[in-house]
C-alpha positions in Angstrom: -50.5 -32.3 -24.6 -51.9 -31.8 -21.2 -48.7 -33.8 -19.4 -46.0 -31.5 -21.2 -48.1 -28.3 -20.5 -47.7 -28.9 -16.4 -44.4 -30.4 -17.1 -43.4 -26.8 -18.2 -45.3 -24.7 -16.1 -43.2 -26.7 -13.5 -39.7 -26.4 -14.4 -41.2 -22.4 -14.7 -42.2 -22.2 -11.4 -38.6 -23.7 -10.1 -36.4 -21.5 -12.3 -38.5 -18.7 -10.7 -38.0 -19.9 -7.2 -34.8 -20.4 -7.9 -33.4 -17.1 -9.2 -35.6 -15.6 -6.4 -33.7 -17.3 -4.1 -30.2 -15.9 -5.4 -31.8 -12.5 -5.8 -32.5 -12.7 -2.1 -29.5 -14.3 -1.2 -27.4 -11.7 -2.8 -29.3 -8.8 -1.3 -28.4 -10.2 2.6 -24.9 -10.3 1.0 -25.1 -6.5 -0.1 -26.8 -5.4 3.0 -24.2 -7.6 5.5 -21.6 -5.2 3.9 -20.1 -2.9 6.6 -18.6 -0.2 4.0 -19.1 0.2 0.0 -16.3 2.9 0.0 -13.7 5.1 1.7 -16.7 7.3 2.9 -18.8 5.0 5.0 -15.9 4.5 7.2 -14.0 6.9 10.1 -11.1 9.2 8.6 -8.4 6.8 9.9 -10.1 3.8 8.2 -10.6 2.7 4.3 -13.0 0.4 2.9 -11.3 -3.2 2.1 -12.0 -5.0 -0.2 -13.3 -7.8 1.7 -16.0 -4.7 2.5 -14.9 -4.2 6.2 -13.1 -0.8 7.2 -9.6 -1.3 8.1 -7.8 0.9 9.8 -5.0 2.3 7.7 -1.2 1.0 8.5 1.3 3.2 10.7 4.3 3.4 8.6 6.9 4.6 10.7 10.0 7.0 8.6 13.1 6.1 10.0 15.3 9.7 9.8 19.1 8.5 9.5 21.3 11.5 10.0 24.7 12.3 9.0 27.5 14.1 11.3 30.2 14.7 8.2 31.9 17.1 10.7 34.8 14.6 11.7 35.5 13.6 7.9 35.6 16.9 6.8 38.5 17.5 9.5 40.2 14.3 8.2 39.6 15.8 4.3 41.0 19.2 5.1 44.1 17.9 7.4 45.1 16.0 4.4 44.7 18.8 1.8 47.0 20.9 3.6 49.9 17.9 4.9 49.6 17.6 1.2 50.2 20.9 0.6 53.2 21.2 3.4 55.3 18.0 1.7 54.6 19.5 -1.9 56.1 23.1 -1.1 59.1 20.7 1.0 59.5 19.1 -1.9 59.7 22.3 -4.1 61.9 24.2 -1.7 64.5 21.4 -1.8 64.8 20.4 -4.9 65.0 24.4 -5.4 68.3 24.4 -3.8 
């Protein structure tokens, strides 16, 4: 009874060290972070999720503008030739 006694009062003492090691290990891995959230970085920056601000993308709008003078022109000169050749048509078949 003595051998399995100090048999598991070993395998105790390594799980022990063993999950202390983790616990210590993960704690260097929580402290190594440089942000946790939005706040611990600078107003142009957000927390990644790699935990490392980033600053946040340029997006660039691209304004397209539209200069429907010209095909308004073209619109309303066709309204009224259309006009012209209708009346022309009524005035001669009129007579």
């Amino acid at each position: 009874m003595g051998v399995s006694n100090k048999a598991d009062a070993g395998l105790t003492i390594l799980l022990v060290v063993i999950i202390a090691i983790f616990f210590i290990w993960w704690l260097i891995n929580i402290n190594q972070r440089e942000c946790r959230s939005n706040k611990d970085c600078d107003s142009e920056s957000y927390c990644g999720s790699d935990f490392s601000c980033h600053q946040y993308p340029n997006i660039q709008k691209t304004v397209v503008e539209y200069n429907l003078v010209i095909p308004s022109l073209i619109i309303g000169v066709a309204i009224i030739a259309a006009a012209v050749i209708i009346k022309r048509k009524a005035q001669n078949s009129g007579h």
